[in-house]
VMD Tcl script that builds the backbone (N, CA, C; Angstrom):
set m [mol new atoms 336]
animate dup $m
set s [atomselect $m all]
$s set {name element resname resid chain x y z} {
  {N N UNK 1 A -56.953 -47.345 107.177}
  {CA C UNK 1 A -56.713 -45.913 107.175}
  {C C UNK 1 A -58.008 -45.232 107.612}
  {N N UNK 2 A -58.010 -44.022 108.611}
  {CA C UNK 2 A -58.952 -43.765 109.251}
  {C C UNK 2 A -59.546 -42.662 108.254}
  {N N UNK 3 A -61.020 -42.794 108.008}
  {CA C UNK 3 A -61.575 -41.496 107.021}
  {C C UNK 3 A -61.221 -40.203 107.346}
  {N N UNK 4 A -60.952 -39.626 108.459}
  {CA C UNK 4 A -60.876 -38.688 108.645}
  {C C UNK 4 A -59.339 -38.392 108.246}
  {N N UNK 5 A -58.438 -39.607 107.954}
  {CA C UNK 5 A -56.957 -38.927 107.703}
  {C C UNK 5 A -57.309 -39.193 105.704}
  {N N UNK 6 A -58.201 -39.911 105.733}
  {CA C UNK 6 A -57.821 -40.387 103.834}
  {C C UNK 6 A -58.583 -38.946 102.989}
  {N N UNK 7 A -59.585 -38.393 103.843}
  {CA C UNK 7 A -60.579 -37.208 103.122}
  {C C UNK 7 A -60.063 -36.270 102.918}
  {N N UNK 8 A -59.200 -35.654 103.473}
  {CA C UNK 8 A -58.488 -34.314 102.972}
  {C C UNK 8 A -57.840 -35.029 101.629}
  {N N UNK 9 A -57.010 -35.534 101.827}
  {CA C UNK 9 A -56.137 -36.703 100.815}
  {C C UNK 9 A -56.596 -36.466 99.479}
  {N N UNK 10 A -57.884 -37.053 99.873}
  {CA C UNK 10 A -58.867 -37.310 98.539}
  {C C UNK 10 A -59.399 -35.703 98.169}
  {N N UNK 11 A -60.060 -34.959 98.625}
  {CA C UNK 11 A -60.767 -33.818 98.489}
  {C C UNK 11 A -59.534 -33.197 97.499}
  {N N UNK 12 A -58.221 -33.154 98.591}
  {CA C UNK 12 A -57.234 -31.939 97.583}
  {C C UNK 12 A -57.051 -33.327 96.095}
  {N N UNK 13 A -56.743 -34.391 95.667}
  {CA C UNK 13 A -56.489 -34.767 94.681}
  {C C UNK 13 A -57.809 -34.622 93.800}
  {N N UNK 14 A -58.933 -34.631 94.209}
  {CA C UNK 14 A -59.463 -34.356 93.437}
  {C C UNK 14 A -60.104 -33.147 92.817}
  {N N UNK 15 A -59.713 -31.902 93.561}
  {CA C UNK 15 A -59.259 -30.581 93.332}
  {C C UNK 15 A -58.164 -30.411 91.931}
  {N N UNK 16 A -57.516 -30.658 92.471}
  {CA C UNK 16 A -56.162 -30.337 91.618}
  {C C UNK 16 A -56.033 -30.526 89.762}
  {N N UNK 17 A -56.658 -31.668 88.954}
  {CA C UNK 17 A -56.741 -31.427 87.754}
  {C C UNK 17 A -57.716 -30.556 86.970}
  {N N UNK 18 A -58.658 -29.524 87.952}
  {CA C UNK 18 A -59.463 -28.320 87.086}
  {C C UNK 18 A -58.995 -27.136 88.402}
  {N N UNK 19 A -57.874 -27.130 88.664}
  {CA C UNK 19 A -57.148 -25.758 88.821}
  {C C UNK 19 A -55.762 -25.361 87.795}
  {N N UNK 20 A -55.833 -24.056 87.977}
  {CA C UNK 20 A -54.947 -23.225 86.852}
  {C C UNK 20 A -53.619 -23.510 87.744}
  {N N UNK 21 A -52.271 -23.513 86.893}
  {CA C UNK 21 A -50.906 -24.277 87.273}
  {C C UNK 21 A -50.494 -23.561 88.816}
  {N N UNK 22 A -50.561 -22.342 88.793}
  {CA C UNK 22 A -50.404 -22.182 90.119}
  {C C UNK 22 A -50.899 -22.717 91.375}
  {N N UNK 23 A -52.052 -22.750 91.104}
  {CA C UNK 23 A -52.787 -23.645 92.291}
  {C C UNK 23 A -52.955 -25.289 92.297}
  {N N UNK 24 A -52.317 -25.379 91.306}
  {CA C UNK 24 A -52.121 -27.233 91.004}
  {C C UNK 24 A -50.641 -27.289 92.076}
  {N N UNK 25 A -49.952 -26.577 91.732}
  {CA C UNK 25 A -48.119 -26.593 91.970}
  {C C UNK 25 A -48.884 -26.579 93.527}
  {N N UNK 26 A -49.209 -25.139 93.608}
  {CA C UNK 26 A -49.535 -25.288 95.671}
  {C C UNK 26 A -50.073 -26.297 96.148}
  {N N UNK 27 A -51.397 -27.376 95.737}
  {CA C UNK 27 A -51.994 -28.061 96.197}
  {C C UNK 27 A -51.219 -29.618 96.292}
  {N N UNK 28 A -50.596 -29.274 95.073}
  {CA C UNK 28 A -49.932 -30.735 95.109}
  {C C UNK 28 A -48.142 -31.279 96.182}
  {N N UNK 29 A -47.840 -29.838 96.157}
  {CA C UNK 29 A -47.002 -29.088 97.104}
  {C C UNK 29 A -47.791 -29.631 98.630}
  {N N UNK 30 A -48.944 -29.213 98.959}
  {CA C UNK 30 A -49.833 -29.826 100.079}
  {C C UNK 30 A -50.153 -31.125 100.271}
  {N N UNK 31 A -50.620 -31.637 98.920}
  {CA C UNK 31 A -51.013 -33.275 99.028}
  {C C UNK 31 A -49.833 -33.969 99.478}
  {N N UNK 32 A -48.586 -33.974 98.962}
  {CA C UNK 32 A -47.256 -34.166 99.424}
  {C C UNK 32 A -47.217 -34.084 100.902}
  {N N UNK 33 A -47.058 -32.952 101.346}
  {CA C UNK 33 A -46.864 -32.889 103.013}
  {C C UNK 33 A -47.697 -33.622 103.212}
  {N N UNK 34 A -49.041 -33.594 103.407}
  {CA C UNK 34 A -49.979 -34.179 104.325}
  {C C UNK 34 A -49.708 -35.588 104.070}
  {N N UNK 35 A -49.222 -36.195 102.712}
  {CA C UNK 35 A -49.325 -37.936 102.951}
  {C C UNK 35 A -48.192 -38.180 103.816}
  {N N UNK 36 A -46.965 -37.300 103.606}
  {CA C UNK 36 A -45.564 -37.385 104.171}
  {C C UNK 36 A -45.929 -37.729 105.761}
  {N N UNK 37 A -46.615 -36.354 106.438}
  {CA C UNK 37 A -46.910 -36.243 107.667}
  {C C UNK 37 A -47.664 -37.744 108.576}
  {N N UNK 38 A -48.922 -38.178 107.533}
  {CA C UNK 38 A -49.830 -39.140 108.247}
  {C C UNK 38 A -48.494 -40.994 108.126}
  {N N UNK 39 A -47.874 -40.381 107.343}
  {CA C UNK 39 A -47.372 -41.489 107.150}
  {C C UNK 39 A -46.119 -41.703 107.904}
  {N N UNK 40 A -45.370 -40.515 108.119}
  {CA C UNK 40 A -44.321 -40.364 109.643}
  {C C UNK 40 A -44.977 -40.751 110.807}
  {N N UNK 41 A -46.577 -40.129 110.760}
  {CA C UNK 41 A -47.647 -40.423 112.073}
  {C C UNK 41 A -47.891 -42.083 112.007}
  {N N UNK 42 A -47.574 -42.556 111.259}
  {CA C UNK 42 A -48.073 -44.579 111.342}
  {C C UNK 42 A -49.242 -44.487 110.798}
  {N N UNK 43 A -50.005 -43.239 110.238}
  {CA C UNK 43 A -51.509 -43.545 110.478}
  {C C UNK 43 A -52.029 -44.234 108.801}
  {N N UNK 44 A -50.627 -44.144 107.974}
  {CA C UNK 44 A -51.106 -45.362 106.950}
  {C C UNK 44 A -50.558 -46.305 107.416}
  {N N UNK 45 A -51.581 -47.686 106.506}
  {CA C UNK 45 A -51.408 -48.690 106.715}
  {C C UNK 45 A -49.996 -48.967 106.400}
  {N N UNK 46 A -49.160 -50.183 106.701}
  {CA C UNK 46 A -47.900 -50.557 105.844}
  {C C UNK 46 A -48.041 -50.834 104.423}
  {N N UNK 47 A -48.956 -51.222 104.486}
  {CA C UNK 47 A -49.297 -51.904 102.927}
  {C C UNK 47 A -50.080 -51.325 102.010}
  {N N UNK 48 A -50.353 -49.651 102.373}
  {CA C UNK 48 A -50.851 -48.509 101.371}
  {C C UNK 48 A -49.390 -47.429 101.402}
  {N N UNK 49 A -48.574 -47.538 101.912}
  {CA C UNK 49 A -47.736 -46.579 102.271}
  {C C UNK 49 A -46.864 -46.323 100.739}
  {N N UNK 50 A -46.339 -47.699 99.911}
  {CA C UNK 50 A -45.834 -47.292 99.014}
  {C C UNK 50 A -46.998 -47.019 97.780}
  {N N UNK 51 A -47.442 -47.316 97.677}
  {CA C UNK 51 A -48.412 -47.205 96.806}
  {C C UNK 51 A -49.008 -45.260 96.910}
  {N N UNK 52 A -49.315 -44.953 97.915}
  {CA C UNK 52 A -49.736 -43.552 98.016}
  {C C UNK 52 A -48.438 -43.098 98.187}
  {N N UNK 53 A -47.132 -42.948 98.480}
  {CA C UNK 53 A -45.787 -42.355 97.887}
  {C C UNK 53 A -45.723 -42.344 96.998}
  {N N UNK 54 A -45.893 -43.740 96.130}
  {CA C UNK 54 A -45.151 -43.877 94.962}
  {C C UNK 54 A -46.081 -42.691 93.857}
  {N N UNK 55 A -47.859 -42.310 94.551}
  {CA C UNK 55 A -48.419 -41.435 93.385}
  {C C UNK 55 A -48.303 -40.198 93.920}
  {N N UNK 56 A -48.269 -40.240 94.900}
  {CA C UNK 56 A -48.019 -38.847 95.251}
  {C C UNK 56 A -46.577 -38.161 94.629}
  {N N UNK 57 A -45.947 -38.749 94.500}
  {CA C UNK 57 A -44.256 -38.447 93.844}
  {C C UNK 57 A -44.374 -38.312 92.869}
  {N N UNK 58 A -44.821 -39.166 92.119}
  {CA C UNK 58 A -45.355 -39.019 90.631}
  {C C UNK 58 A -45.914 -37.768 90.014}
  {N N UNK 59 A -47.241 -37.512 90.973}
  {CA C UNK 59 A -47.694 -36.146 91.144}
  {C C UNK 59 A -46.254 -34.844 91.047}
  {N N UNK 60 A -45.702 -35.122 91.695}
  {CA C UNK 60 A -44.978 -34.150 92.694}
  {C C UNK 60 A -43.778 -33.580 91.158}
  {N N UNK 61 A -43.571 -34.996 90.854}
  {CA C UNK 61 A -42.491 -34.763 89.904}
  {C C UNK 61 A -42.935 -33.795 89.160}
  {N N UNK 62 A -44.433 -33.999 88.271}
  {CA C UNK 62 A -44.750 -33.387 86.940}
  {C C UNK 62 A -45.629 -32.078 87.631}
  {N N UNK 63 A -45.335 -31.555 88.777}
  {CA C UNK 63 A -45.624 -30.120 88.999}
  {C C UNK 63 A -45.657 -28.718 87.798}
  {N N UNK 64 A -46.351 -28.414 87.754}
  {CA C UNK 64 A -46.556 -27.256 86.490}
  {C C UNK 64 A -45.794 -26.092 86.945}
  {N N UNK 65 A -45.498 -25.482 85.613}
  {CA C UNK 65 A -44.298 -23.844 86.159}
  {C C UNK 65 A -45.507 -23.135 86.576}
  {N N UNK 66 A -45.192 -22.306 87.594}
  {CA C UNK 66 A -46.254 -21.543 87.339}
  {C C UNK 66 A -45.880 -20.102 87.581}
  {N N UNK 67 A -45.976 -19.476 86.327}
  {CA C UNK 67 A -45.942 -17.780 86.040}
  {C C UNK 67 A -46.859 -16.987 86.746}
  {N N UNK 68 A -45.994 -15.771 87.381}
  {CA C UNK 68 A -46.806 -14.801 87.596}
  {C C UNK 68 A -47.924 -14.242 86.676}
  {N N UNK 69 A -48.650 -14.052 86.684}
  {CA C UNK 69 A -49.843 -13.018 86.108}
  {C C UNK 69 A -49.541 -11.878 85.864}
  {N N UNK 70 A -49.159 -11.540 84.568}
  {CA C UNK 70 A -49.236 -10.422 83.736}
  {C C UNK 70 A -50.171 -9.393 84.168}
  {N N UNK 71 A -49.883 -8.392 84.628}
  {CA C UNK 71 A -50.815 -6.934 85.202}
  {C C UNK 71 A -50.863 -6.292 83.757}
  {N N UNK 72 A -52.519 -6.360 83.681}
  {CA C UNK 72 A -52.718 -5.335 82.584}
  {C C UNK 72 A -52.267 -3.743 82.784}
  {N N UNK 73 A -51.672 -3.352 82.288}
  {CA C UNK 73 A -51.375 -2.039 81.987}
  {C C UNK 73 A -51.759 -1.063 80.874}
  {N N UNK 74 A -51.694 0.251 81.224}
  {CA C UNK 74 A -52.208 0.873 80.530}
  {C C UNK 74 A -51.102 1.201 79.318}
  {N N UNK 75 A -52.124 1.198 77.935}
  {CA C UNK 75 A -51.048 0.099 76.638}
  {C C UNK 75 A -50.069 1.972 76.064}
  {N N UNK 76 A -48.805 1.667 75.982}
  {CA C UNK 76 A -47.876 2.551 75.572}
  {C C UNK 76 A -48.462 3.628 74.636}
  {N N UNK 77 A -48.060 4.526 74.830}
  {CA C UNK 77 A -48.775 5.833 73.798}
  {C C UNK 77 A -48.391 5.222 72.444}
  {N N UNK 78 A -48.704 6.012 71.356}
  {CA C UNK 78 A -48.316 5.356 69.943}
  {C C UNK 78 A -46.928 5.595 69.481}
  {N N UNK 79 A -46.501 5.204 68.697}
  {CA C UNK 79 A -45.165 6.219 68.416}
  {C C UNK 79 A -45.462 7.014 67.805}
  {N N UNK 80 A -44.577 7.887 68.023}
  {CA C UNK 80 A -44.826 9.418 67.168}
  {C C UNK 80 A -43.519 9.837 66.285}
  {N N UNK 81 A -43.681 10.163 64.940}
  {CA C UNK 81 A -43.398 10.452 63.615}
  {C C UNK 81 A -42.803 11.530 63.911}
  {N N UNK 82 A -41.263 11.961 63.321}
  {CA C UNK 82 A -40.832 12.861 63.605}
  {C C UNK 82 A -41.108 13.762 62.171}
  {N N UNK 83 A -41.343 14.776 62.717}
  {CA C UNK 83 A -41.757 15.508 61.185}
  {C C UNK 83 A -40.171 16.548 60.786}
  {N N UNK 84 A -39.508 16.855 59.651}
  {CA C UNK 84 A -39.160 17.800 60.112}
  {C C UNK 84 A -39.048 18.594 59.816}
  {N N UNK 85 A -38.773 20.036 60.534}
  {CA C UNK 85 A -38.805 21.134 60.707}
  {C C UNK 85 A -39.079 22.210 59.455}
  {N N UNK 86 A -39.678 22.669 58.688}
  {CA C UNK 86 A -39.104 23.399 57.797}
  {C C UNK 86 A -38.228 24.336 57.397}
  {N N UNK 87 A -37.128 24.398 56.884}
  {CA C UNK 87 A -36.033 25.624 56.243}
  {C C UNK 87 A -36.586 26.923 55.791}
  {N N UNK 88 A -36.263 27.544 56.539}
  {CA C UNK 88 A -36.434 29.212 55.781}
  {C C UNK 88 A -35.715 29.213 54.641}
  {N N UNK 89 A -36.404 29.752 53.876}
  {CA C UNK 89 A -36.045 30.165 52.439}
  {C C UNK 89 A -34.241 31.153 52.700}
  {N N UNK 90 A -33.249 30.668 51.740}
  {CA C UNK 90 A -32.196 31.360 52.347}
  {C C UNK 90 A -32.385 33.124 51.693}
  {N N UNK 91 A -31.501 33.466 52.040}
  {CA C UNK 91 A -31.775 35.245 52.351}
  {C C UNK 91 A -31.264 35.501 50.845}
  {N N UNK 92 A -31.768 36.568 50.318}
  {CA C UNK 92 A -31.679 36.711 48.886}
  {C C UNK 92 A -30.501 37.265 48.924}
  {N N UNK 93 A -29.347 36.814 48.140}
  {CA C UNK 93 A -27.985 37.371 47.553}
  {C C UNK 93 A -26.885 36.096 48.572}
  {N N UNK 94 A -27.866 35.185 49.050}
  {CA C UNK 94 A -26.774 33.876 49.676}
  {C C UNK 94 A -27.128 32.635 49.334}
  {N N UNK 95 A -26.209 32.272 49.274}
  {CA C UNK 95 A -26.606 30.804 49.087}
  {C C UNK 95 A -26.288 29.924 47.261}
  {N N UNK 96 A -26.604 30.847 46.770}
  {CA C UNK 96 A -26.826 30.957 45.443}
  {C C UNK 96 A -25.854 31.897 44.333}
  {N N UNK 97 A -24.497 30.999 43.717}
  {CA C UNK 97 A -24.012 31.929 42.762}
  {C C UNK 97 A -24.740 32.169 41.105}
  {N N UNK 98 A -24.175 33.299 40.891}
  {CA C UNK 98 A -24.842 33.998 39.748}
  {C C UNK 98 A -23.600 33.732 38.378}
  {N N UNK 99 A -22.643 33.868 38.739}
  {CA C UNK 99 A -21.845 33.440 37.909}
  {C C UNK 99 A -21.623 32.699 36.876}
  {N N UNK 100 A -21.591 31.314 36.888}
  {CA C UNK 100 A -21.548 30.261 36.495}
  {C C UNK 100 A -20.000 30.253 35.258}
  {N N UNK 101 A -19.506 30.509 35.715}
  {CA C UNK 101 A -18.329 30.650 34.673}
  {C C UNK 101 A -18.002 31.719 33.826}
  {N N UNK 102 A -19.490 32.455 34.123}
  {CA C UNK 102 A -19.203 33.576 33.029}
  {C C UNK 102 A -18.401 35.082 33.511}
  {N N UNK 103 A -17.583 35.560 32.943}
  {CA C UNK 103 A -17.304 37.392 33.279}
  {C C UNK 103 A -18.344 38.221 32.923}
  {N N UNK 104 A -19.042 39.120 34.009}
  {CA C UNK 104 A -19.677 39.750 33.634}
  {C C UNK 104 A -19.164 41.080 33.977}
  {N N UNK 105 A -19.346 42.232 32.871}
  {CA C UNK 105 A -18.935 43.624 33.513}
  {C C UNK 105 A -16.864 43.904 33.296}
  {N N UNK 106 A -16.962 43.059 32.435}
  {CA C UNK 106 A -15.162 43.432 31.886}
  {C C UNK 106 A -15.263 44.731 30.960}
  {N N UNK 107 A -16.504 44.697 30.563}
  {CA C UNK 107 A -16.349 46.475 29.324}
  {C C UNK 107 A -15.742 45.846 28.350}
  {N N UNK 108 A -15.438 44.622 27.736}
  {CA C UNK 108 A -14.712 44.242 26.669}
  {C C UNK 108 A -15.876 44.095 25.290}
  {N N UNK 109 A -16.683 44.158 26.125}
  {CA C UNK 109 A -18.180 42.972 25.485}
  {C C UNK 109 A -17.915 41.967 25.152}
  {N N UNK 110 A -17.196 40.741 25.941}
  {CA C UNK 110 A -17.390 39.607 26.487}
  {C C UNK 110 A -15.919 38.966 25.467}
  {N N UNK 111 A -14.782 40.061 24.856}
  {CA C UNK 111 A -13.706 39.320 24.123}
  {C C UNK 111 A -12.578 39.392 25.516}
  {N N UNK 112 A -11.561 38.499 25.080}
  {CA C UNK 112 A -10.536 38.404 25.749}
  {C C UNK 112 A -9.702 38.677 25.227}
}
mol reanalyze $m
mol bondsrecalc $m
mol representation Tube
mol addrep $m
């Protein structure tokens, strides 16, 4: 295998386990093509061909999810407490009976 086809090869695999999942998923996404490609090209040997499939696949399988990046935003106002309103005092002669069971103002002085 000619150095100049095995060095990229090598450079991106050994990239790839101190990058964050997104850029693991892309690179390994890459390492993939490029062995695919040199190896459609003849330019591996026969007798490295399964061996660098078989890890590169391996690789390929256990690809990481990789989530968008959360945009900090500016954080929600607080909630706000509903207060409420205060009642006007009701209007003098409503609201309120005076009565309570009793007759007042029969002129009997209070017999039946």
């Amino acid at each position: 295998m000619a150095r100049s086809d095995a060095a990229p090869l090598i450079s991106l695999a050994h990239r790839i386990p101190g990058e964050p999942p997104c850029a693991q998923a892309r690179d390994i996404r890459a390492l993939q093509a490029k062995a695919i490609v040199l190896v459609n090209a003849h330019r591996i040997p026969g007798s490295l061909q399964d061996s660098l499939m078989s890890g590169v696949n391996a690789l390929h399988a256990q690809i990481p999810v990789c989530l968008p990046a959360v945009q900090a935003s500016t954080p929600p106002p607080p909630p706000t407490t509903r207060t409420p309103s205060p009642q006007p005092p009701p209007a003098p002669g409503k609201g309120h009976r005076h009565d309570h069971g009793h007759e007042h103002g029969r002129g009997d002085g209070g017999k039946h």
